[in-house]
VEXRO-623351 format. One record per residue (C-alpha): x, y, z. Coordinates in nm, 2 decimals. Example, Ala and Ser with C-alpha at 12.3 -4.5 7.8 and 13.67 -1.06 7.14 Angstrom:
% VEXRO-623351
{X: 1.23, Y: -0.45, Z: 0.78}
{X: 1.37, Y: -0.11, Z: 0.71}
***
This chain:
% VEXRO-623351
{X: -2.00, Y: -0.41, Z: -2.85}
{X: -1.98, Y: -0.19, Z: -3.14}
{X: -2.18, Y: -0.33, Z: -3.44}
{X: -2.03, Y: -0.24, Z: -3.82}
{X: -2.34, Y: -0.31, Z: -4.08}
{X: -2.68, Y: -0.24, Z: -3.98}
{X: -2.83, Y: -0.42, Z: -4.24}
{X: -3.01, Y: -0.75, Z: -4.21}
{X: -2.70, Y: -0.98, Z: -4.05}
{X: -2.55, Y: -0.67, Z: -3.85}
{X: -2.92, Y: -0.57, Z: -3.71}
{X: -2.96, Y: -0.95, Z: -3.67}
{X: -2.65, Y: -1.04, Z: -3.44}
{X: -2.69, Y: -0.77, Z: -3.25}
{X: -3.04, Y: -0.83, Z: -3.11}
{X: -2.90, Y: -1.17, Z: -2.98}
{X: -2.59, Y: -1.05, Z: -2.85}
{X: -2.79, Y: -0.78, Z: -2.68}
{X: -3.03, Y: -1.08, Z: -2.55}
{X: -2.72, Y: -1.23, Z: -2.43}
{X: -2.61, Y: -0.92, Z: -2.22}
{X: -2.41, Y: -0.74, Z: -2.45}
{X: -2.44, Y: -0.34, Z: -2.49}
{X: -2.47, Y: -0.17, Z: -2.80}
{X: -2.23, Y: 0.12, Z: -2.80}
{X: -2.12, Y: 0.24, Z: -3.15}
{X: -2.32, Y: 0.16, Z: -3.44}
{X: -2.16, Y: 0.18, Z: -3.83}
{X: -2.33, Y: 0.25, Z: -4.12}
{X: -2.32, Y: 0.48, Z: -4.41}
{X: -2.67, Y: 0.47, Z: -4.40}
{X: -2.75, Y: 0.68, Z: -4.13}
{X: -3.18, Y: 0.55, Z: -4.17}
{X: -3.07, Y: 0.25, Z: -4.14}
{X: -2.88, Y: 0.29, Z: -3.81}
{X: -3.12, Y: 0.50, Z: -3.65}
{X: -3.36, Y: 0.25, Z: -3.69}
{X: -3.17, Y: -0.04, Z: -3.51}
{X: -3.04, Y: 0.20, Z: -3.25}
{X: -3.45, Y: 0.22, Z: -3.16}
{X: -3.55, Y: -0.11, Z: -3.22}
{X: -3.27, Y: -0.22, Z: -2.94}
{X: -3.36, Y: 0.11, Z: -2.76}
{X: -2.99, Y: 0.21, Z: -2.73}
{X: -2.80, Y: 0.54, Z: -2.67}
{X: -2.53, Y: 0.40, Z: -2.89}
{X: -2.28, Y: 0.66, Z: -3.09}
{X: -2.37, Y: 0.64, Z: -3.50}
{X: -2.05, Y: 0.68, Z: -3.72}
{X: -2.06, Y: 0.67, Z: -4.12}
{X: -1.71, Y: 0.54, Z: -4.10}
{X: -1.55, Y: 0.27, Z: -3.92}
{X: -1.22, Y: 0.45, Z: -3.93}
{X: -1.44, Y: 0.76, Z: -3.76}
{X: -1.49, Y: 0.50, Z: -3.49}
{X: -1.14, Y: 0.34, Z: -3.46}
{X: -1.05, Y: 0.73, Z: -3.43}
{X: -1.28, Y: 0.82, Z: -3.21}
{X: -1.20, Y: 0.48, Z: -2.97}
{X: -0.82, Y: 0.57, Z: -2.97}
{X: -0.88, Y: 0.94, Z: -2.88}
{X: -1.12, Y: 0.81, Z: -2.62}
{X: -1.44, Y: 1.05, Z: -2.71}
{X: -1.64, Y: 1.07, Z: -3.06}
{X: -1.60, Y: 1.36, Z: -3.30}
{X: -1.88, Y: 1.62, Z: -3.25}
{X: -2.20, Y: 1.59, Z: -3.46}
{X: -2.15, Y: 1.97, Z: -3.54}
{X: -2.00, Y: 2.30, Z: -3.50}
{X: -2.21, Y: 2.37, Z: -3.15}
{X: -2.22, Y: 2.04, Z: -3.04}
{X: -1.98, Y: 1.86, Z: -2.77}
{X: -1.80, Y: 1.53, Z: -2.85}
{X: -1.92, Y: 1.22, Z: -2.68}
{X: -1.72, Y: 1.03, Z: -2.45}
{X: -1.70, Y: 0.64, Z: -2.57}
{X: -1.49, Y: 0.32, Z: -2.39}
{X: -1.34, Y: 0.13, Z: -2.59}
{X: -1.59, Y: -0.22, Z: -2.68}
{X: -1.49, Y: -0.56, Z: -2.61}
{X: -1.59, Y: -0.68, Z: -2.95}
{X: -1.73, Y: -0.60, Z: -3.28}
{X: -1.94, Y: -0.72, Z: -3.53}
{X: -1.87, Y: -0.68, Z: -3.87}
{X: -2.11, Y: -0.74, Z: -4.14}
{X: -2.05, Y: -0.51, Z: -4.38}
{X: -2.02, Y: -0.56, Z: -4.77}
{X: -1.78, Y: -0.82, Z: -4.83}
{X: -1.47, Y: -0.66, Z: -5.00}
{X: -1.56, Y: -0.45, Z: -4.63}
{X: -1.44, Y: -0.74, Z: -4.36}
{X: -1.09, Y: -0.79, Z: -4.33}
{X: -0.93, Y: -0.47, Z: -4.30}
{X: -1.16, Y: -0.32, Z: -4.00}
{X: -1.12, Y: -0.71, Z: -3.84}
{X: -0.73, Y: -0.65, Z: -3.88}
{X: -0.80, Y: -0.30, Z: -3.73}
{X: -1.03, Y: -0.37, Z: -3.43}
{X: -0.83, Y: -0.69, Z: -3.34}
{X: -0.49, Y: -0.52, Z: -3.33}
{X: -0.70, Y: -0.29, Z: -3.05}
{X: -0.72, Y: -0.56, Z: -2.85}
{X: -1.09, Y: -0.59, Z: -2.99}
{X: -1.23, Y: -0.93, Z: -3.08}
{X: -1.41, Y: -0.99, Z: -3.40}
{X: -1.74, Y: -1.14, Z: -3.50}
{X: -1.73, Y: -1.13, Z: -3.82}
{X: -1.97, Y: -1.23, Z: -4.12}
{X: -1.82, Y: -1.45, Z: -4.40}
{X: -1.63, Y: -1.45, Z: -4.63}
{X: -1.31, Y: -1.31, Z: -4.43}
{X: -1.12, Y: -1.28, Z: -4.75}
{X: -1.17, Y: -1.22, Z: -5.11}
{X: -0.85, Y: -1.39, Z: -5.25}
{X: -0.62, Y: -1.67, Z: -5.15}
{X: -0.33, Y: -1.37, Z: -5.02}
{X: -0.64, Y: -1.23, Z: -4.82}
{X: -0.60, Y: -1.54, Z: -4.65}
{X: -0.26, Y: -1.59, Z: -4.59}
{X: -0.29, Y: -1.24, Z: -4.43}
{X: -0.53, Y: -1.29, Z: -4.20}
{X: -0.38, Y: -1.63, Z: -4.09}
{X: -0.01, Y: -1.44, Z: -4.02}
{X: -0.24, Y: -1.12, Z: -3.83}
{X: -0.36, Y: -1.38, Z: -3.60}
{X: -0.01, Y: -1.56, Z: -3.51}
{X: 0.12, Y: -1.22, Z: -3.51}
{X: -0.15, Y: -1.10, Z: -3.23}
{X: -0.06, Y: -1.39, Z: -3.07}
{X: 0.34, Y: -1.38, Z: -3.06}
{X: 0.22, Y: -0.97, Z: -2.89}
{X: 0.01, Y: -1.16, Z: -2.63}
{X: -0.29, Y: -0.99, Z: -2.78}
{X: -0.59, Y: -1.23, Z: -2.72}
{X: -0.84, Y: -1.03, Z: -2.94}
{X: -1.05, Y: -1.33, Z: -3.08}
{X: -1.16, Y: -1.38, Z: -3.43}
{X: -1.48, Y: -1.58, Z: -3.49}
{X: -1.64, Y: -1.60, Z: -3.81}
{X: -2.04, Y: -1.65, Z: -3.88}
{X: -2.05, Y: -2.03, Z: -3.97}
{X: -2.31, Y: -2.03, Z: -3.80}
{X: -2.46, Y: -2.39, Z: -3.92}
{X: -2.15, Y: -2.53, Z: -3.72}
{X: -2.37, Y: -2.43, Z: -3.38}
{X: -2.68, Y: -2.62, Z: -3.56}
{X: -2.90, Y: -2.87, Z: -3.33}
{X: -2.87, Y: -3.04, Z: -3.69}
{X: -2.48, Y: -3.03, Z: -3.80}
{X: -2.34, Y: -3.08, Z: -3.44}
{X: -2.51, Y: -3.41, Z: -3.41}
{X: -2.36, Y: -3.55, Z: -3.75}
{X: -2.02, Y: -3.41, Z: -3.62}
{X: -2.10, Y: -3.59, Z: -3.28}
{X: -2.21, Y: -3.92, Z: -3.44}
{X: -1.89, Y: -3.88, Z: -3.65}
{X: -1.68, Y: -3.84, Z: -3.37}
{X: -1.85, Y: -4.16, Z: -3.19}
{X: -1.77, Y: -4.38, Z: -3.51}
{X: -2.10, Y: -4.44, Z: -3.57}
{X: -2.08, Y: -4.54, Z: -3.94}
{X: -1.70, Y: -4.65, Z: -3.88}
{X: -1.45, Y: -4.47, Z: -4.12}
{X: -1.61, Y: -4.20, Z: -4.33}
{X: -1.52, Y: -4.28, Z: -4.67}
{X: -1.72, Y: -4.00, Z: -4.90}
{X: -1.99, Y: -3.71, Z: -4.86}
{X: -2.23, Y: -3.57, Z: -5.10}
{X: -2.34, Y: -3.21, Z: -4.97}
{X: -2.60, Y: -3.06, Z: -5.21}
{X: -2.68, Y: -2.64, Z: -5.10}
{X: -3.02, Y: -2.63, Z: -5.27}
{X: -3.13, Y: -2.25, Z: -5.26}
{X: -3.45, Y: -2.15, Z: -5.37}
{X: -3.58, Y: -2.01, Z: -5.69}
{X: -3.66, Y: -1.73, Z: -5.50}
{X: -3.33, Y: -1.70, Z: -5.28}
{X: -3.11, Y: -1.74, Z: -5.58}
{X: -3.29, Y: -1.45, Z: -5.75}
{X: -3.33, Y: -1.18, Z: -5.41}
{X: -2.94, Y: -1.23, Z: -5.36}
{X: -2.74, Y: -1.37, Z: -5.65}
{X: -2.97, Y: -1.23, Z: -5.94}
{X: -3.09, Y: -0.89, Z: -5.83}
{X: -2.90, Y: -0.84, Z: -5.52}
{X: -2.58, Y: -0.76, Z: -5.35}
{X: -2.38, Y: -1.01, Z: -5.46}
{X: -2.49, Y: -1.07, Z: -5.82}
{X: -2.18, Y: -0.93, Z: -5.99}
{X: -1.88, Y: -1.13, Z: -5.85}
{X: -1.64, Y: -0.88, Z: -5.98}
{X: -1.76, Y: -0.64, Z: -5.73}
{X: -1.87, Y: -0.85, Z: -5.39}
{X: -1.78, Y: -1.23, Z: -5.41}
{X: -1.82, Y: -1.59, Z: -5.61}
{X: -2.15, Y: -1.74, Z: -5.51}
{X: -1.93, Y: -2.05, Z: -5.41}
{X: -1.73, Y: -1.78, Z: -5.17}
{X: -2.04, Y: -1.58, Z: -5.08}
{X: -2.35, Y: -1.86, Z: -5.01}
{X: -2.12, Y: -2.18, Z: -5.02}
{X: -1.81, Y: -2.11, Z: -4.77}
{X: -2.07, Y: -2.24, Z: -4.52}
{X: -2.09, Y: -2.64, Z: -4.69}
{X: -1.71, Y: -2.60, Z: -4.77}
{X: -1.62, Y: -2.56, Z: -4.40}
{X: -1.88, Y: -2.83, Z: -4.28}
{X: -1.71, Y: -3.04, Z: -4.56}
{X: -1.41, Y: -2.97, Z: -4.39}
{X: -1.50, Y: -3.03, Z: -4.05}
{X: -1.66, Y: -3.33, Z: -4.09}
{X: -1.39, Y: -3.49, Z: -4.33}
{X: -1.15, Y: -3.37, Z: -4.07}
{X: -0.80, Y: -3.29, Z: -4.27}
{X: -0.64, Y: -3.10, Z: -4.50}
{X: -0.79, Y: -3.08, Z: -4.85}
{X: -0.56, Y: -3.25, Z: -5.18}
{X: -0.78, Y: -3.11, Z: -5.47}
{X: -1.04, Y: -2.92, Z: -5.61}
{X: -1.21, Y: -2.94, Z: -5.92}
{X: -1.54, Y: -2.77, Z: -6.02}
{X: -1.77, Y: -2.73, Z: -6.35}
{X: -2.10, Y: -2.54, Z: -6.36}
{X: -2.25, Y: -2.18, Z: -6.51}
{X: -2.55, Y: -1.91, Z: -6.52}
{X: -2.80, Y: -2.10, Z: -6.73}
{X: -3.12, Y: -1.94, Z: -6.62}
{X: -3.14, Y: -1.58, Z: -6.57}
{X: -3.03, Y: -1.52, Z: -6.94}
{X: -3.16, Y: -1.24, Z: -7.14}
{X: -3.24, Y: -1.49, Z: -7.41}
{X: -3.48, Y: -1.65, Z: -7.14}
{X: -3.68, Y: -1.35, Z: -7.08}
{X: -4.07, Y: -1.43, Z: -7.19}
{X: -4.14, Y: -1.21, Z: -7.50}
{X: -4.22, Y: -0.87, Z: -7.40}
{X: -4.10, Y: -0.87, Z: -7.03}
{X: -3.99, Y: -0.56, Z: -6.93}
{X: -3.70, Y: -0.38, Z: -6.77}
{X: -3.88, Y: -0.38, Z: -6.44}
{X: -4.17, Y: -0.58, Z: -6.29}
{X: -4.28, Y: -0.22, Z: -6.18}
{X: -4.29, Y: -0.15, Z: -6.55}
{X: -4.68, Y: -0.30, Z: -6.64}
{X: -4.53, Y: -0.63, Z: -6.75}
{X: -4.77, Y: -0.83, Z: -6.89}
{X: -4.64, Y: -1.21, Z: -6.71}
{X: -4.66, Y: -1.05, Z: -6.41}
{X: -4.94, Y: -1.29, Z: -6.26}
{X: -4.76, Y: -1.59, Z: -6.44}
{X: -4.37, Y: -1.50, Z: -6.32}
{X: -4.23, Y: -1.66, Z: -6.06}
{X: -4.00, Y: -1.42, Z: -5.94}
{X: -4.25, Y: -1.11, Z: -6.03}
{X: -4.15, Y: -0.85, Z: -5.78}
{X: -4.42, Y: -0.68, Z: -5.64}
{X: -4.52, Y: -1.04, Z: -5.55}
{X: -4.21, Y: -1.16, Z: -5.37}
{X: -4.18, Y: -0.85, Z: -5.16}
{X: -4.49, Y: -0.70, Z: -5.13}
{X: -4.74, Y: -1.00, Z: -5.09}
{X: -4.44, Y: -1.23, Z: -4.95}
{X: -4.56, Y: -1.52, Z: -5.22}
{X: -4.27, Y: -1.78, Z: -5.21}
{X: -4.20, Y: -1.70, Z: -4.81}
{X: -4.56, Y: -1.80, Z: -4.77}
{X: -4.55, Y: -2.15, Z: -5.03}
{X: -4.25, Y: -2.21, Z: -4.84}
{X: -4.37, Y: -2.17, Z: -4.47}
{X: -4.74, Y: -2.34, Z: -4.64}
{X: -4.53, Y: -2.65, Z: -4.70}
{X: -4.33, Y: -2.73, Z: -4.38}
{X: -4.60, Y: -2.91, Z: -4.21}
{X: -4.87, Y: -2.91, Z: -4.00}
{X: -4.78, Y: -2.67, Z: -3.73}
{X: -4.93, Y: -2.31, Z: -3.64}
{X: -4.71, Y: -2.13, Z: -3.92}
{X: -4.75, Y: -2.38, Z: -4.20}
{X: -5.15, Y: -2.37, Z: -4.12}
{X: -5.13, Y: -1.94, Z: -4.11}
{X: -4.90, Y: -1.94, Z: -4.43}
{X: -5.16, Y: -2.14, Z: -4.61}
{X: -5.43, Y: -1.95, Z: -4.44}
{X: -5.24, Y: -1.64, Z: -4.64}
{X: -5.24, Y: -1.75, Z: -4.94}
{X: -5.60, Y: -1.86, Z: -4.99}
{X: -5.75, Y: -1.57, Z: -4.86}
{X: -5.51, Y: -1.25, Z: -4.93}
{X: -5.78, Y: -1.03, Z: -4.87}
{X: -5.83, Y: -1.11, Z: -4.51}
{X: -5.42, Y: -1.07, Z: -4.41}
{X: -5.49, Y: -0.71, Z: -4.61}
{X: -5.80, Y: -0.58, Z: -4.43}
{X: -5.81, Y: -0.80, Z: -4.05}
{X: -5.64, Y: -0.56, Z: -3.75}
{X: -5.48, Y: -0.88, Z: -3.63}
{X: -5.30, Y: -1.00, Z: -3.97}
{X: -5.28, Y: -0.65, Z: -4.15}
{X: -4.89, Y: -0.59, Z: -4.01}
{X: -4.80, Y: -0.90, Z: -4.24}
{X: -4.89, Y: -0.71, Z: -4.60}
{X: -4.69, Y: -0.56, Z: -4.69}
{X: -4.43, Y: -0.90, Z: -4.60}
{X: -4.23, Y: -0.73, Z: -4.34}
{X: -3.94, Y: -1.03, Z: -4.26}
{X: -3.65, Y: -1.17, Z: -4.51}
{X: -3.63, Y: -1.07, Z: -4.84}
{X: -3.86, Y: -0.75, Z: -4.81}
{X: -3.69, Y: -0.62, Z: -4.48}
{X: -3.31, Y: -0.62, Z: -4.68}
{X: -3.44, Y: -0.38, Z: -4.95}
{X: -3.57, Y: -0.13, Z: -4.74}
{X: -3.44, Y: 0.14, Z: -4.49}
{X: -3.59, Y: 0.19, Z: -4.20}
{X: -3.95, Y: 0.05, Z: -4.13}
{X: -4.15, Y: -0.17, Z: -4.37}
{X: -4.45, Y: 0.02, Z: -4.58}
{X: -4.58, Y: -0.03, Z: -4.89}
{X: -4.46, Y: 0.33, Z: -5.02}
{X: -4.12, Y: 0.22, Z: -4.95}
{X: -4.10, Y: -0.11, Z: -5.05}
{X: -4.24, Y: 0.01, Z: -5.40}
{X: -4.02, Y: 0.33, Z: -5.41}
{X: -3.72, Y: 0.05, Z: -5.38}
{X: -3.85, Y: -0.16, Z: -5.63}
{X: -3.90, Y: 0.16, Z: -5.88}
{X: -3.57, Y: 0.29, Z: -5.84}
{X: -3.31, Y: -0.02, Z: -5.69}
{X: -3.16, Y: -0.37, Z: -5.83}
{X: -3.46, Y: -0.56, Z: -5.66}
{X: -3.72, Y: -0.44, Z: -5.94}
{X: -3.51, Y: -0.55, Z: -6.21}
{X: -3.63, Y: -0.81, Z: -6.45}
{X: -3.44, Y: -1.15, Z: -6.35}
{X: -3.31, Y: -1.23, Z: -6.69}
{X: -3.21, Y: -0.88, Z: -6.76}
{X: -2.97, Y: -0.77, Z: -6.42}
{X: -2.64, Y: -0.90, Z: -6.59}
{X: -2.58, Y: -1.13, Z: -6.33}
{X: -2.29, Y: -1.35, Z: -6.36}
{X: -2.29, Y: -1.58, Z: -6.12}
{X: -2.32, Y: -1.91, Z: -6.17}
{X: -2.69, Y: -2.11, Z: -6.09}
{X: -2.56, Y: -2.49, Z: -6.09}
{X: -2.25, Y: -2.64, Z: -6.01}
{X: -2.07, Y: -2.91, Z: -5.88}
{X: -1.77, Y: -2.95, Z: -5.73}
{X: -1.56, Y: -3.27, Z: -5.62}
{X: -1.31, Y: -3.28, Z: -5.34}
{X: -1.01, Y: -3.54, Z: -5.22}
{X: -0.88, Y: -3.48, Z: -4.89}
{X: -0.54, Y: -3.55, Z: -4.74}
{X: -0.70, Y: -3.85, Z: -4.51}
{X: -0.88, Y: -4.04, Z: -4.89}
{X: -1.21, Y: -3.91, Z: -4.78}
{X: -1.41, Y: -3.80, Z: -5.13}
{X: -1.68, Y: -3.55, Z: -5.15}
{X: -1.91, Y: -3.38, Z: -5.38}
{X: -2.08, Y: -2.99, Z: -5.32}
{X: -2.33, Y: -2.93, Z: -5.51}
{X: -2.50, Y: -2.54, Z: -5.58}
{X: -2.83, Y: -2.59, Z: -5.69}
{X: -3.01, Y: -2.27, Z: -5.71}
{X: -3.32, Y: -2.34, Z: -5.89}
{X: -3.47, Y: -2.54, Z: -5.60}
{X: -3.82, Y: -2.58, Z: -5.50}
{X: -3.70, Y: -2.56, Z: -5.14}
{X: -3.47, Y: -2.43, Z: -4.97}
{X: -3.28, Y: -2.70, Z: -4.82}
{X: -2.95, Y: -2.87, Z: -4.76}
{X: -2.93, Y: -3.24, Z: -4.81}
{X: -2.64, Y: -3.46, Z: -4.69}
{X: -2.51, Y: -3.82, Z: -4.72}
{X: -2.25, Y: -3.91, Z: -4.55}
{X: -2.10, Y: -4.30, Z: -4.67}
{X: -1.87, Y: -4.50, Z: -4.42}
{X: -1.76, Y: -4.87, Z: -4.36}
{X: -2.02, Y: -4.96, Z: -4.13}
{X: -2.31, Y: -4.77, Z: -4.18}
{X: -2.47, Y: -4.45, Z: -4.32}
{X: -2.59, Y: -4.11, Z: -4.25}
{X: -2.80, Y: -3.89, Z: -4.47}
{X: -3.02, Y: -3.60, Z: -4.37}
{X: -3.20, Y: -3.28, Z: -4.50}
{X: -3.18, Y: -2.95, Z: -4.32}
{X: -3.44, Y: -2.72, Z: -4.40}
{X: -3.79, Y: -2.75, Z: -4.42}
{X: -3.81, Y: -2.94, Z: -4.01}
{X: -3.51, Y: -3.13, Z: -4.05}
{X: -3.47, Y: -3.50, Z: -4.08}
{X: -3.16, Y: -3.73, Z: -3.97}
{X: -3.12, Y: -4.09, Z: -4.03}
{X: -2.83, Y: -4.35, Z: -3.96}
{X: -2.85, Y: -4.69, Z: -4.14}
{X: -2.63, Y: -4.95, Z: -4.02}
{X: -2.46, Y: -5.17, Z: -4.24}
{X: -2.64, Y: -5.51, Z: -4.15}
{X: -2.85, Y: -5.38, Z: -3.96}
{X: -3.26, Y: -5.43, Z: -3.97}
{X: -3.38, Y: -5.05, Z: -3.91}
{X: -3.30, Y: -4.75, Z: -3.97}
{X: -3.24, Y: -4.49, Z: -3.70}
{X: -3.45, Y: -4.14, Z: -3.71}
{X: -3.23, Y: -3.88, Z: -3.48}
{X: -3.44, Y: -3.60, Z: -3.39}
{X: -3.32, Y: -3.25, Z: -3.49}
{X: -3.39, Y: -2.91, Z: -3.42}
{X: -3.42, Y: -2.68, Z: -3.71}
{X: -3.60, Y: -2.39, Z: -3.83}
{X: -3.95, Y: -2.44, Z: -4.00}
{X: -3.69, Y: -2.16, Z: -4.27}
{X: -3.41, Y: -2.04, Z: -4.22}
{X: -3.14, Y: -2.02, Z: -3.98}
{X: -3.27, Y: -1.79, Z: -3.69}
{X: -3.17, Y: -2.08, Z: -3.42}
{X: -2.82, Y: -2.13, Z: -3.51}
{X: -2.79, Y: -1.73, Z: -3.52}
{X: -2.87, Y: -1.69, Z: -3.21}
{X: -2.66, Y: -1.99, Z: -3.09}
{X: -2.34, Y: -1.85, Z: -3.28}
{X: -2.39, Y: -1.51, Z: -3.06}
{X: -2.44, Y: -1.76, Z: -2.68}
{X: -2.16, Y: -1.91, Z: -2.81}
{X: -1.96, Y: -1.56, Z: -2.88}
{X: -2.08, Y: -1.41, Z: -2.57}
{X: -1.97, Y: -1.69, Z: -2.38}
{X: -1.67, Y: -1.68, Z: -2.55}
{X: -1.59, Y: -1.35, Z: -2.44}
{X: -1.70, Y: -1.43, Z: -2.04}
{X: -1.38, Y: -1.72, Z: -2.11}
{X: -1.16, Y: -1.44, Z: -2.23}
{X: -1.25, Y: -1.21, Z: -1.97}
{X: -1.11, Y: -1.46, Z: -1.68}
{X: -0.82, Y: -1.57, Z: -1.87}
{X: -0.96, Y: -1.88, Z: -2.03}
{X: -0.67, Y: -1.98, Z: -2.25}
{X: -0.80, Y: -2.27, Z: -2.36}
{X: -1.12, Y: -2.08, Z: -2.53}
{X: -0.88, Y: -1.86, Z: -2.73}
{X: -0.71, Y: -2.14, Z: -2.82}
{X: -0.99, Y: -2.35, Z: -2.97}
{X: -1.06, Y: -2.03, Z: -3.17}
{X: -0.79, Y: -2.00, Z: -3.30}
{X: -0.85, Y: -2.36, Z: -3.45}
{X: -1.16, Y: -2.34, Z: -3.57}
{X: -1.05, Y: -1.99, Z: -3.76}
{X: -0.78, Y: -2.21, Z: -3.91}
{X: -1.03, Y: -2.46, Z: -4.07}
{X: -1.28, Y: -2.17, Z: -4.17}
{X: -0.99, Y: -2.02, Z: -4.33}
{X: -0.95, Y: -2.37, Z: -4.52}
{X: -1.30, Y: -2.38, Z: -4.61}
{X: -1.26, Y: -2.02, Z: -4.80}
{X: -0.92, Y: -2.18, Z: -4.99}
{X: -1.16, Y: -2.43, Z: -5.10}
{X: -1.46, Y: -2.23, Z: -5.21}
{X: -1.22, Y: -2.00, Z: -5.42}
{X: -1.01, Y: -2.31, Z: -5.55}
{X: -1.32, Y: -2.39, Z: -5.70}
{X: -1.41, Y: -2.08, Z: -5.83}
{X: -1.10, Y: -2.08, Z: -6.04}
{X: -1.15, Y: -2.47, Z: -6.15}
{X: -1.46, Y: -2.35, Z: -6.26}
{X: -1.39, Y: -2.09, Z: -6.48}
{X: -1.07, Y: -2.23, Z: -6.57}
{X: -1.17, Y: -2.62, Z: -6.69}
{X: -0.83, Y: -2.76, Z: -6.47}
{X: -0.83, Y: -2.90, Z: -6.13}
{X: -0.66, Y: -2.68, Z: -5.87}
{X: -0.39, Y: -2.93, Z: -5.65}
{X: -0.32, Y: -2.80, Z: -5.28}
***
């Protein structure tokens, strides 16, 4: 595999498709730290390129450009596959590349910034097809290879609450979450990386999707950036949280304290129950001295996971999380980035089969959660995933309600990552022996994923427009 990105989702997929068996050949990224640093932690002798036209180029001419003037070029096969997770406005043009190679494609969502996007890829695809080229295209959705999802599917598919009749999907991101990537991060201008509905909710639009099973009939959407307002800055804040501001100790989304002491990661972890984690997180945050000074705990201050690891090249330190938060986006006072995406919204959906349903964004959450509810003629399901997960199935009539155990994260989604790369290296075994079937079941699940994008940018435009959007 070559892997395109080595940022936090790139660096991420290929530690479990290198788990699974997969070798790392070529890695992408215009920051060359960056790379370096992922080809050692997978200790691979993988090519680097800046360019993933550099690569395509050197793939075709069968060896890789020389590093310089004395040096000899590289010989490098061609890869099986390659994962993409580069900046969004970054995926479909080296998918289209590397798949017309006869390359399959795991790529990170979304696949397409616009509805002709799309269309495009959907006519690539048939077109690859009608050449008898069987490059696959699989995108990261990756809560459809959840413990926690697959069982509602199943349970669905078993008619165990009879006909579904309506669904109410909330996407509750955390205070914190909201602020790291929609606030201060990569995707807090939409005019330059993606909607938040494209960007975080393409993943509840395709579930929607997939569990409503059918076509969509209309979108309509209403919500806006209410929060991180300058207006709503406390008086005297200032431009960075690097800066001496005095609400430091008091602000929630103070810097130094979300990525240097890991604060809201901990509260989080603290509060999902009473195993090992949940008692160490707590542990943390009543006695930050200790994690600071003990040889055991000192390699978790500075944080080194999620947010802190995205903002930094190359290893976690405390010089170089500070230097990032002195100089980058991630410093930034929250009410003062210029953000423009939106914090709350909601967004109802009729499908071609009658079956209703309601996404909500909620990014000022507690928690980082997603709650369902899921309404039929004989019975009901409603769950939360996040936080240990919890599924339960009433039955109209009946006298108890049903607990389903679930497997889930105590945060995050580290389970269903590495299940989305099983299920792509497994994928490609099926390809390998001419399992047409495999190919073919990818291509149908690409078709709804593309559906689920229609969706999420349909509502975009309801939402800034005030009309609803008809299929």
């Amino acid at each position: 595999m070559a892997v395109l990105g080595a940022g936090d989702r790139g660096s991420i997929y290929a530690g479990f498709l290198a788990q699974s068996g997969a070798t790392l050949a070529a890695i992408v990224d215009r920051d060359q730290q960056r790379a370096r640093h992922l080809k050692s932690r997978l200790s691979s002798d993988a090519l680097l390129f800046s360019n993933w036209k550099d690569l395509i180029r050197a793939i075709q001419a069968g060896s890789s450009p020389p590093a310089n003037g004395r040096a000899a070029a590289k010989a490098i096969r061609k890869p099986e596959a390659v994962v993409i997770a580069l900046p969004d406005a970054h995926h479909l043009e080296p998918a289209i590349a590397f798949s017309r190679l006869g390359i399959s494609v795991l790529l990170e969502k979304p696949v397409g910034l616009s509805l002709s996007q799309l269309h495009r890829l959907g006519r690539h695809v048939n077109g690859l097809r009608r050449k008898q080229n069987r490059a696959a295209i699989v995108v990261c959705h990756v809560l459809r290879y959840s413990d926690f999802f697959g069982k509602i599917k199943c349970l669905l598919q078993e008619g165990a609450i009879g006909e579904v009749r309506s669904i109410l999907h909330s996407e509750n991101v955390s205070y914190y979450h909201f602020a790291h990537s929609y606030v201060r991060g990569n995707w807090r201008d939409s005019r330059i990386s993606s909607p938040v509905l494209l960007a975080k909710c393409s993943h509840d639009f395709d579930l929607l999707g997939w569990f409503a099973d059918s076509e969509f009939r209309s979108v309509a959407s209403s919500g806006s950036l209410s929060t991180f307002l300058p207006e709503n800055a406390p008086l005297g804040a200032t431009e960075r949280c690097t800066d001496g501001c005095p609400h430091s100790s008091r602000c929630l989304f103070d810097a130094p304290g979300t990525y240097i002491e890991g604060l809201p990661m901990k509260r989080e972890l603290a509060r999902s129950g009473f195993n090992g984690i949940a008692l160490a997180a707590r542990a943390a945050l009543r006695f930050p001295a200790l994690f600071r000074s003990s040889p055991g705990l000192r390699r978790l201050w500075p944080w080194p996971y999620w947010p802190t690891s995205t903002i930094v090249s190359g290893p976690v330190s405390k010089d170089a999380v500070l230097e990032a938060l002195r100089t980058g986006p991630y410093g930034r006072c929250v009410y003062r980035t210029g953000s423009n995406q939106p914090d709350h919204c909601d967004t109802t959906l009729e499908f071609e089969n009658g079956i209703t349903a309601i996404m909500r964004l909620n990014g000022n959450s507690f928690q980082e959660a997603r709650t369902i509810r899921i309404d039929g003629t004989e019975g009901t399901l409603e769950g939360r995933f996040g936080q240990g997960g919890d599924l339960r199935l009433h039955r109209h009539g009946g006298a108890k309600t049903r607990r389903i155990p679930v497997e889930v994260d105590p945060a995050g989604h580290l389970k269903e990552d590495r299940a989305l790369c099983h299920h792509f290296a497994a994928l490609m075994a099926a390809l390998r022996t001419g399992q047409d079937q495999a190919l073919q079941a990818a291509d149908r699940t690409l078709h709804q994923v593309i559906q689920g994008h229609r969706m999420a940018l349909l509502a975009e435009k309801s939402r800034t427009t005030g009309k609803t959007i008809f299929r």
